[in-house]
C-alpha positions, 0 to 999 in steps of 0.5 A: 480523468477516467470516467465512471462508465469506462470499463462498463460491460468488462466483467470478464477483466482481470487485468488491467494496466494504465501505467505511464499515462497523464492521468490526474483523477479517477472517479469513484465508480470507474472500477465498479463493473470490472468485478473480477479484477485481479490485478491493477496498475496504475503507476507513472501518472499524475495522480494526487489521491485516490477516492477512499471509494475507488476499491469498493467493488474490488474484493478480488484485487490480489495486486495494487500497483500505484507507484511513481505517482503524487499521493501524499495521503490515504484515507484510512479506510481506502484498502478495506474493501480489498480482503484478497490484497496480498501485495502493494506498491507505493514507491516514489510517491509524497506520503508523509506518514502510515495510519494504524487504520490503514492495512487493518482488514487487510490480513493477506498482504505480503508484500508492501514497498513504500519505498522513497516516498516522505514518510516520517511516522508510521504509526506503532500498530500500522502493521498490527493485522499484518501477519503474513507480511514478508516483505517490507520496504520502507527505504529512502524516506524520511523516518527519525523514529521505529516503535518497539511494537512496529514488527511485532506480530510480523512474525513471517516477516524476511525481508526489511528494508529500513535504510536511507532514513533518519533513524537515529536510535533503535529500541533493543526490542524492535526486532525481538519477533521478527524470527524469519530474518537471520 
């Protein structure tokens, strides 16, 4: 468990890196005073969930790494306090599906990987707010179904990553405003 007071006095971090520890849980406020972080990696660990208030003090995060982890679920509103997020990665952990509320205030995202997680619905507007997106992996999960309306405002989306899923059918639409991809 990393403590709230762990990165007291650090307001000059920009940085940091705790990947392939043991760490289970992380406290709430652990990042409050590490203000200027830009970029932060917490892949290979133990962790199960992220307090949806773990980010609240984070509005410069421009990378989140979380791969490699258990996290079988998000709360909605865990991204939200990150306006400056361009670029996260949640491969190989247990998330079953993507809530439209998810990426909502998260404009700048261009790059998300959930690749080889157990995702089977993503819901048809999760990446509605999206609109710089161009790169999306959604690979070796376990997707029967895509909304006609999933990639519809992806319009700079140029690389899609959809394959070892169960997809069974495709609306003929589903692609219409992905004009980047050739």
């Amino acid at each position: 468990t990393l403590p709230n007071n762990l990165l007291k006095n650090l307001d000059k971090l920009y940085e940091l890196c705790l990947d392939y520890n043991k760490i289970k849980s992380i406290k709430p406020e652990v990042f409050n005073h590490a203000i200027n972080l830009l970029s932060l990696s917490l892949e290979g660990n133990q962790l199960q969930e992220i307090h949806r208030d773990l980010f609240k003090s984070q509005k410069k995060i421009s990378s989140l790494m979380l791969n490699n982890n258990q996290i079988s679920k998000l709360h909605p509103d865990i991204f939200t306090e990150l306006p400056n997020l361009n670029s996260i990665h949640l491969k190989y952990n247990q998330l079953t599906e993507i809530d439209e509320k998810l990426f909502r205030n998260n404009e700048n995202i261009d790059k998300i990987s959930l690749r080889g997680n157990k995702i089977k619905s993503v819901h048809p507007d999760a990446f509605k707010s999206l609109k710089k997106l161009h790169y999306l992996a959604l690979t070796n999960n376990c997707i029967e179904e895509i909304s006609e309306k999933l990639f519809a405002t992806c319009s700079e989306l140029n690389t899609l990553c959809l394959d070892h899923n169960q997809i069974r059918e495709l609306h003929p639409h589903t692609f219409k405003n992905l004009k980047k991809i050739s």
